[in-house]
Backbone as CSV, one residue per row, in Angstrom:
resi,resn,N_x,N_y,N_z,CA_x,CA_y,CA_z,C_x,C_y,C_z
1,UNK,-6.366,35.811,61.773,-5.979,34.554,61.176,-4.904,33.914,62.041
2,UNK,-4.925,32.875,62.199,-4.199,31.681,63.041,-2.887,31.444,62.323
3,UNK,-1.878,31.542,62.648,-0.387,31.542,62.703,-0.458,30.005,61.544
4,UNK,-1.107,28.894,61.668,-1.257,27.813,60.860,-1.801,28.118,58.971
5,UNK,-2.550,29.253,59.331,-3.751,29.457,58.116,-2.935,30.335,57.367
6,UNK,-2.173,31.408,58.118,-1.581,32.288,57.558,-0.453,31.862,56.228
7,UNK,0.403,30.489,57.087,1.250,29.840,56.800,0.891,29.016,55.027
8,UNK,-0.373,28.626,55.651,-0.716,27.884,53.880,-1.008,28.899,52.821
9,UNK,-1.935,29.694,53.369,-1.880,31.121,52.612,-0.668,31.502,51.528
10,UNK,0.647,31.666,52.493,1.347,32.181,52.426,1.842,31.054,50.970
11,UNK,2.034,30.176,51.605,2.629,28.946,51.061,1.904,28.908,49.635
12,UNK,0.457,29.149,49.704,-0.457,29.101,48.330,0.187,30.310,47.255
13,UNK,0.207,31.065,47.815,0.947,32.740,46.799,1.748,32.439,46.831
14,UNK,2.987,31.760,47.305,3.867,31.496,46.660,4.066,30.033,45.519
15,UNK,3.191,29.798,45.875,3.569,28.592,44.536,2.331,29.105,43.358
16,UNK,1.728,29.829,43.763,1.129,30.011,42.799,1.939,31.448,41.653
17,UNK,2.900,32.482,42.486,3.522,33.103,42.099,4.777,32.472,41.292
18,UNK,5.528,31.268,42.119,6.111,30.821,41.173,6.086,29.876,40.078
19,UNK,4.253,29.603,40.126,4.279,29.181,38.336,4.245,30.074,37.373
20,UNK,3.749,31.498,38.052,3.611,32.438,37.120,4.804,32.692,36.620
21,UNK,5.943,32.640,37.096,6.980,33.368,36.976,7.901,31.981,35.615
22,UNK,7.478,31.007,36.359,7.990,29.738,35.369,7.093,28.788,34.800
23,UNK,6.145,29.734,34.256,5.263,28.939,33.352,5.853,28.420,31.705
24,UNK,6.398,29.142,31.366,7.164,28.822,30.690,7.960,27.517,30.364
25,UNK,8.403,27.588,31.279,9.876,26.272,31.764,8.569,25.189,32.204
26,UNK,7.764,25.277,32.875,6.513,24.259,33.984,6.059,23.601,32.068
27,UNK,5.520,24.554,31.179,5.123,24.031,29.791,5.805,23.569,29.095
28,UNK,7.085,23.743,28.811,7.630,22.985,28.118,8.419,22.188,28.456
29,UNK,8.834,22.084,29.414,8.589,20.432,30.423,7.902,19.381,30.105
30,UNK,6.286,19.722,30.291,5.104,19.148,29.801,5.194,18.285,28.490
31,UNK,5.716,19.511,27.747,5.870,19.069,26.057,6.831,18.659,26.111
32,UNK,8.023,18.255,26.886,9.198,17.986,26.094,9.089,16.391,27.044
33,UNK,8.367,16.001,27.812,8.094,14.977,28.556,7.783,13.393,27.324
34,UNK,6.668,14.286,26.483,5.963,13.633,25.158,7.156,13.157,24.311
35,UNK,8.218,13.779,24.424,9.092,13.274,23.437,10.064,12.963,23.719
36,UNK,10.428,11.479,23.248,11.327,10.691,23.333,11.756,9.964,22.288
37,UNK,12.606,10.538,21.315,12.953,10.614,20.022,14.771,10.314,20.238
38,UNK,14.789,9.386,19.094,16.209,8.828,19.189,16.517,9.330,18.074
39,UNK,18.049,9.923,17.610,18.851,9.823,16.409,18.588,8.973,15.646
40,UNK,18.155,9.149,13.815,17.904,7.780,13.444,19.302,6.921,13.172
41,UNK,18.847,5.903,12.933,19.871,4.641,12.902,19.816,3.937,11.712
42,UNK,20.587,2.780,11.116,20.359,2.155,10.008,19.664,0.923,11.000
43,UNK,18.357,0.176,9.799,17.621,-0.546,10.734,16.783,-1.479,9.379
44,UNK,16.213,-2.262,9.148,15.719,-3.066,8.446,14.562,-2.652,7.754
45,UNK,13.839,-1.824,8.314,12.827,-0.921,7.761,12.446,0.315,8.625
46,UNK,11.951,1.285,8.249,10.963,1.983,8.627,9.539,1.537,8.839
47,UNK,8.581,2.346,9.768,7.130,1.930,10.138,6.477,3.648,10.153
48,UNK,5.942,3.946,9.937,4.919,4.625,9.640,3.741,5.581,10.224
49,UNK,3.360,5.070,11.780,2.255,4.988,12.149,1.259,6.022,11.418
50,UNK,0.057,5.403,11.210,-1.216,6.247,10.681,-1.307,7.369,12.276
51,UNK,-2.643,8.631,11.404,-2.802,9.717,12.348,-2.624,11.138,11.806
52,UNK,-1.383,11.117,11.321,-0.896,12.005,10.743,-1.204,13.127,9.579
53,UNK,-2.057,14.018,9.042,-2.908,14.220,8.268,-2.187,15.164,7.646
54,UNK,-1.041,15.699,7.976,0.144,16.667,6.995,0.845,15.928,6.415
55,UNK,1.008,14.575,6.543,2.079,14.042,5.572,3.642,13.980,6.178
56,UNK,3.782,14.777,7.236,4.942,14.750,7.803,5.643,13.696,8.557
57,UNK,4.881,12.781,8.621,5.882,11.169,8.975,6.426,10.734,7.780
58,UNK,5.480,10.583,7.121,6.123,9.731,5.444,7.449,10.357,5.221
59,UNK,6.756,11.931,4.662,8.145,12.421,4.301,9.320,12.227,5.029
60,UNK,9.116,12.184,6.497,10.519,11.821,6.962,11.027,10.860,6.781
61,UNK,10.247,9.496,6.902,10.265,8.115,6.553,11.111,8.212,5.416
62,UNK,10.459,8.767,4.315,10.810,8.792,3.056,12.555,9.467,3.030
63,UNK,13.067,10.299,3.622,13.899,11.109,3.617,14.878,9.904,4.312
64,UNK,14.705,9.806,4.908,15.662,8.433,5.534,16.025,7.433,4.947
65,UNK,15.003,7.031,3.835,15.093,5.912,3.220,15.730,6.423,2.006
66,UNK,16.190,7.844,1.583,17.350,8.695,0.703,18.100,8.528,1.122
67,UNK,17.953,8.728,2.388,19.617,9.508,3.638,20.386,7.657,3.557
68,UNK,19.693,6.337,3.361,20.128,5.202,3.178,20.282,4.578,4.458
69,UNK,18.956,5.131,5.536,18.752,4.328,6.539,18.714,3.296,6.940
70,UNK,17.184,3.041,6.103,16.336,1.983,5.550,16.226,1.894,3.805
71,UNK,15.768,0.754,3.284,15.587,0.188,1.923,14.105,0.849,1.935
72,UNK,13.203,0.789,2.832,11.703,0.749,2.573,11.008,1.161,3.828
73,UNK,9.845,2.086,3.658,9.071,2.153,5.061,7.438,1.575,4.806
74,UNK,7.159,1.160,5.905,5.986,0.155,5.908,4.968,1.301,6.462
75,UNK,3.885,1.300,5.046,2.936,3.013,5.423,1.835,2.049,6.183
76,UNK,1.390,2.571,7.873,0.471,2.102,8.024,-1.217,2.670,7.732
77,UNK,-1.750,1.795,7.439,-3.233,2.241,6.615,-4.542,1.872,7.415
78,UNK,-4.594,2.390,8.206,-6.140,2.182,8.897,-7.568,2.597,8.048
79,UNK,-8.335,1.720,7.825,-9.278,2.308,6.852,-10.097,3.166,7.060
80,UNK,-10.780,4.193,6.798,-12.112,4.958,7.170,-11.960,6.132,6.867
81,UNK,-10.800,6.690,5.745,-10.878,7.875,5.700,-11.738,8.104,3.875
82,UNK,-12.946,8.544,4.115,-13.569,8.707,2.775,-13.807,7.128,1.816
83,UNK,-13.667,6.452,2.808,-13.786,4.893,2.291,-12.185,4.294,1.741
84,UNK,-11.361,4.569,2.355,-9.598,4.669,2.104,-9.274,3.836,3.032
85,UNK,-7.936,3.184,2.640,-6.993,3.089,3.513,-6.093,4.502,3.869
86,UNK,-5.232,4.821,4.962,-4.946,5.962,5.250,-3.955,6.141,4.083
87,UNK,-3.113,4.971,4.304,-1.639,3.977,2.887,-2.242,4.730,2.012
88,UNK,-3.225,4.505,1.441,-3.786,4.918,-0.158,-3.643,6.043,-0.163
89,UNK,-3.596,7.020,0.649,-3.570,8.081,0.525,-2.146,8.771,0.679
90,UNK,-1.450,7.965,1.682,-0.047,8.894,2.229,0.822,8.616,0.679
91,UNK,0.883,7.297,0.530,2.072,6.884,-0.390,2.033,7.932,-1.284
92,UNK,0.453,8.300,-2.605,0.786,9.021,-3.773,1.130,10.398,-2.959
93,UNK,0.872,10.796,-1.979,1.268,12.481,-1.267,2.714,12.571,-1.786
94,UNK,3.276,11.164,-0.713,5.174,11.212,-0.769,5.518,11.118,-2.578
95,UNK,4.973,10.253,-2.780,5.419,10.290,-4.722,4.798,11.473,-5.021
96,UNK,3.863,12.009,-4.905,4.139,13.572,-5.377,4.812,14.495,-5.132
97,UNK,5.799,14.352,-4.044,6.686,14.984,-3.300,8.064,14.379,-3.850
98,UNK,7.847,14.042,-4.593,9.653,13.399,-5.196,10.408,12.167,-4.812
99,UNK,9.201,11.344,-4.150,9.627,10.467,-3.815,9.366,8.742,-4.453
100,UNK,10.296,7.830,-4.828,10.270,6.788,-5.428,8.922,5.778,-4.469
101,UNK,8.206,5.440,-5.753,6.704,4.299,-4.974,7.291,3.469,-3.978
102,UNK,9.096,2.795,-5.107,9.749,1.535,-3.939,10.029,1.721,-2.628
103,UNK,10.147,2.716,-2.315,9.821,2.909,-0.424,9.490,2.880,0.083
104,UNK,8.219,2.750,-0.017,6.709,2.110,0.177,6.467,0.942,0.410
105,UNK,5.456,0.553,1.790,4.944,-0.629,1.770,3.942,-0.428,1.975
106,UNK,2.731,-0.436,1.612,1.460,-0.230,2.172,1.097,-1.379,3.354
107,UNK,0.641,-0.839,4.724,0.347,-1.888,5.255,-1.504,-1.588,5.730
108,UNK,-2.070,-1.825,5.226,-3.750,-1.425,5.308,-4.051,-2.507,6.644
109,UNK,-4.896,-1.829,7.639,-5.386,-2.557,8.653,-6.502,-1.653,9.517
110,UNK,-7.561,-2.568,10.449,-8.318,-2.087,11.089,-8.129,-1.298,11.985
111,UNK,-6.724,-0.828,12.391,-6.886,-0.578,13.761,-7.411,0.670,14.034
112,UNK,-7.829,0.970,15.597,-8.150,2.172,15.900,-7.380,3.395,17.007
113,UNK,-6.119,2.253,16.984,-5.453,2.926,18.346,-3.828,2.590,18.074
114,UNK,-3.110,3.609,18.739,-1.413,3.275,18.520,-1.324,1.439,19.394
115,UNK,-2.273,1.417,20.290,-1.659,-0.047,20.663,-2.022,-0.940,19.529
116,UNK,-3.530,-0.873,19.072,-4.493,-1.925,17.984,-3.018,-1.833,16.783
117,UNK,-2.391,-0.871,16.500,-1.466,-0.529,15.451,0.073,-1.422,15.834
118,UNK,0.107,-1.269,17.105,1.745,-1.873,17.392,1.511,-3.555,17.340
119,UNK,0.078,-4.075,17.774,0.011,-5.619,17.939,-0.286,-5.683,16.122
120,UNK,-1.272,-5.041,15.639,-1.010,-5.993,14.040,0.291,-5.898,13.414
121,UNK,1.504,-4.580,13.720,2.503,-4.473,13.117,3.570,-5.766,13.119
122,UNK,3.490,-5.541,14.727,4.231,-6.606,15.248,4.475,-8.245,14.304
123,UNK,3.133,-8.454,13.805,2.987,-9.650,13.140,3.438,-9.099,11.831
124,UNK,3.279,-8.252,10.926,4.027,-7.632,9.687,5.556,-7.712,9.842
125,UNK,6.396,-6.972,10.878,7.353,-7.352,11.245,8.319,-8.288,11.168
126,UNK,7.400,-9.623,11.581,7.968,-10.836,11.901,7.381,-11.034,10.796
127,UNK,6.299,-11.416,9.565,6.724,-11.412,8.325,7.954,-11.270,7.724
128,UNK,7.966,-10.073,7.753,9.210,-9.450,6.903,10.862,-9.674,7.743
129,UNK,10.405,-10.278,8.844,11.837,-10.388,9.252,12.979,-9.610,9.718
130,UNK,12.252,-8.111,10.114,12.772,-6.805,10.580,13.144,-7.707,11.991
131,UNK,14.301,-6.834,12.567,14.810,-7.163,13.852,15.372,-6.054,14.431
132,UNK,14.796,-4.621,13.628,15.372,-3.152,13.931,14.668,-2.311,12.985
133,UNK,14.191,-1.328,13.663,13.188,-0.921,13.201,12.804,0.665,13.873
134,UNK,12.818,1.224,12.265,12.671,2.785,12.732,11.747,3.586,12.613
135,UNK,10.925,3.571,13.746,9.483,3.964,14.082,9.228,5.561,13.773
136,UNK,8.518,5.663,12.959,8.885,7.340,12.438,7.506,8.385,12.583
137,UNK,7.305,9.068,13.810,6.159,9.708,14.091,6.092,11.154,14.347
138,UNK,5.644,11.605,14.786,5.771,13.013,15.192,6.013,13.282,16.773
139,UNK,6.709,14.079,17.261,7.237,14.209,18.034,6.348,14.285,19.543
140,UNK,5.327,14.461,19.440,4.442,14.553,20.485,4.001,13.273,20.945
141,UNK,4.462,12.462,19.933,3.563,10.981,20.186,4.999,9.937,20.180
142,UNK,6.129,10.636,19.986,7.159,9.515,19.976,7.082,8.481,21.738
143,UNK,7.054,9.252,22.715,6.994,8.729,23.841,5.746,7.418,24.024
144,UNK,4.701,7.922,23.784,3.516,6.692,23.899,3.784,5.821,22.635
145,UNK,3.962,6.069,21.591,4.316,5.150,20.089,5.342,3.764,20.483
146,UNK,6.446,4.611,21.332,7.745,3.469,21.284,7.502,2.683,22.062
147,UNK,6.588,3.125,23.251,6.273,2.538,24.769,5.699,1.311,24.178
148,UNK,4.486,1.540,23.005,3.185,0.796,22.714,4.049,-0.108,21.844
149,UNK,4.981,0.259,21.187,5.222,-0.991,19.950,6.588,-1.569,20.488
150,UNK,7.149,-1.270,21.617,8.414,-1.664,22.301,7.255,-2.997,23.511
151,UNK,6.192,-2.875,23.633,5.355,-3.765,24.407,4.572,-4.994,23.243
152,UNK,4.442,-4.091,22.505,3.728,-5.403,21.359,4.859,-6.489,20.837
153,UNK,5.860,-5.855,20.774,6.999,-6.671,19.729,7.995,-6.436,20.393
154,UNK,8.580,-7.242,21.893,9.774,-6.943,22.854,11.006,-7.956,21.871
155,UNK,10.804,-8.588,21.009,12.275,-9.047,20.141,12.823,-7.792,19.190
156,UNK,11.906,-6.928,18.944,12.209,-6.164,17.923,12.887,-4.442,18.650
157,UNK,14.154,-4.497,18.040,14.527,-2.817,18.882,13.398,-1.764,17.590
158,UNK,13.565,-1.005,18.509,12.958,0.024,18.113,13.598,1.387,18.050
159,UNK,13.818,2.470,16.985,14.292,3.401,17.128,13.530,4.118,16.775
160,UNK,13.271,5.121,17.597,11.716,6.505,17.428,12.091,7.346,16.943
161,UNK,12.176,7.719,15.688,12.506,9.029,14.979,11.132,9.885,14.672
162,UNK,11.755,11.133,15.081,10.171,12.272,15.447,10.804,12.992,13.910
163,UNK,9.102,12.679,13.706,9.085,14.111,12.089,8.232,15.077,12.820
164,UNK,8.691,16.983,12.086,8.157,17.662,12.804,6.818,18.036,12.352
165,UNK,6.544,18.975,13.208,5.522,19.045,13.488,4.845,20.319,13.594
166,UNK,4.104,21.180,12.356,4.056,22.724,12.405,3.352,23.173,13.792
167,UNK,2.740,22.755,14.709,2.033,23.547,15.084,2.352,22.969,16.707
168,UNK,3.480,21.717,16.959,3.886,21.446,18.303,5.150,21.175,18.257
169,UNK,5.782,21.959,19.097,7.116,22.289,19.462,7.236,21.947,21.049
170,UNK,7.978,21.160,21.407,7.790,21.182,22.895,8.137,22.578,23.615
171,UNK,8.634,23.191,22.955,9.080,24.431,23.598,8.147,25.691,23.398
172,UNK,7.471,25.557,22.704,6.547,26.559,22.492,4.751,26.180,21.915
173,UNK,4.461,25.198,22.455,3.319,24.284,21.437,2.283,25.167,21.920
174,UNK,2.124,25.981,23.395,1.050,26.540,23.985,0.865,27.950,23.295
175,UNK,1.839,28.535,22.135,1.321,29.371,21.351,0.419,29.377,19.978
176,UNK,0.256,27.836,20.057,-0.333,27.583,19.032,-1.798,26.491,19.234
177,UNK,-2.856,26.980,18.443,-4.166,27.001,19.299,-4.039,25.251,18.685
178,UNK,-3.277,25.055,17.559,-3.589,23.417,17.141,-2.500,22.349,18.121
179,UNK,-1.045,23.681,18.379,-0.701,22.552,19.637,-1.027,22.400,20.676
180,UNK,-2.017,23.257,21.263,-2.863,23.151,22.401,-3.465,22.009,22.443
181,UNK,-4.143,22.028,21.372,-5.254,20.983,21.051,-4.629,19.542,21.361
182,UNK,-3.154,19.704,20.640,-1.923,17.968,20.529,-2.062,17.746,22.037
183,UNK,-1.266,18.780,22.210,-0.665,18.591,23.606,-1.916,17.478,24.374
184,UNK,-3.185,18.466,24.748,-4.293,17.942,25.760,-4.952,16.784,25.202
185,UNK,-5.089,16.263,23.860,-5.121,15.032,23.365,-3.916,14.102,23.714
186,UNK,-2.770,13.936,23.550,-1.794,13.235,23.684,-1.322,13.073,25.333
187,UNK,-1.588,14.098,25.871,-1.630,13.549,27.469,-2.769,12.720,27.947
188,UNK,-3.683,13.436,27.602,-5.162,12.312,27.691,-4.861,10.861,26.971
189,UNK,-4.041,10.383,26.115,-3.867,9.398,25.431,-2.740,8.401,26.361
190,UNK,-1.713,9.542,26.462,-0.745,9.284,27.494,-1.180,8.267,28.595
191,UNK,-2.214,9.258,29.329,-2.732,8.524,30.765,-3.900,7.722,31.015
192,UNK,-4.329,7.473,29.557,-5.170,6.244,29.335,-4.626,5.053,29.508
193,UNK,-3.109,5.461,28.721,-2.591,4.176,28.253,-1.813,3.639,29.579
194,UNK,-1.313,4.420,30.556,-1.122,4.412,31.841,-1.718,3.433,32.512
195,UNK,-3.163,3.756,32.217,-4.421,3.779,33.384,-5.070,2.137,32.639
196,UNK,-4.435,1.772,31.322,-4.824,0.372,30.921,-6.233,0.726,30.289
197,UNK,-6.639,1.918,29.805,-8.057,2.004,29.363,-7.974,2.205,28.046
């Protein structure tokens, strides 16, 4: 072998040795890239985004709007689940969970995507006259969420508060076969939205 060949060789086992060694740190990197989550803030309302199928945005939503964040969070409702708005469904979850209906806004709409979601909000928004606004999602998706509704509605601040999330942790999501699943969905979503597709 040629003094050149040897060299990449060489060069290949070692980077391939040192992902082994920091795969770890290389993954949750990955995952902790996805999230970009702010302290919440006091703000004019809460928002909602649909997706979520544990209930774990609302409730946080909801918990904030105790903690005396916000007055109210705006549930977003994309229709198609069992002939539902998603709204129809999250709000009675949170009121079965101890939480008052008045926190609630149902906002029912077509969309099919966090952007289709940030441009109809945007116009709800400016309805209601929010000028701060605390975007409340799960932590894997706070990064593409704020990007998408910080582009639909550039008058409106935005503060990304991440509700968690059983099964993705940026620090450990690759032990779990459903945060596997987040993770490689939400990067694929990631670099769509990148890529303008």
């Amino acid at each position: 072998m040629n003094r050149a060949l040897r060299l990449i060789a060489l060069g290949c086992l070692a980077a391939v040795a040192g992902c082994a060694l920091l795969h770890n740190q290389i993954l949750a990197g990955l995952g902790g890239f996805l999230d970009k989550s702010d302290p919440p803030q006091h703000a004019d309302v809460a928002f909602v985004p649909a997706g979520d199928q544990t209930g774990n945005r609302i409730l946080r939503a909801a918990a904030l709007a105790r903690e005396g964040y916000v007055s109210q969070a705006v549930i977003s409702g994309p229709y198609g689940l069992y002939g539902l708005n998603e709204c129809d469904l999250a709000i009675p979850f949170a009121v079965r969970a101890g939480y008052p209906q008045s926190y609630f806004v149902p906002f029912p709409n077509l969309a099919s995507s966090t952007h289709e979601e940030a441009i109809a909000a945007a116009q709800e928004f400016r309805k209601l006259g929010a000028h701060r606004v605390l975007l409340v999602t799960s932590t894997y998706h706070t990064r593409r969420a704020g990007n998408e509704f910080r582009s639909a509605a550039p008058g409106i601040q935005f503060i990304v508060v991440s509700a968690p999330d059983t099964h993705f942790t940026t620090h450990a999501w690759w032990h779990d076969r459903e945060g596997r699943k987040t993770f490689l969905f939400e990067w694929m979503k990631t670099a769509a939205t990148w890529l303008h597709m």
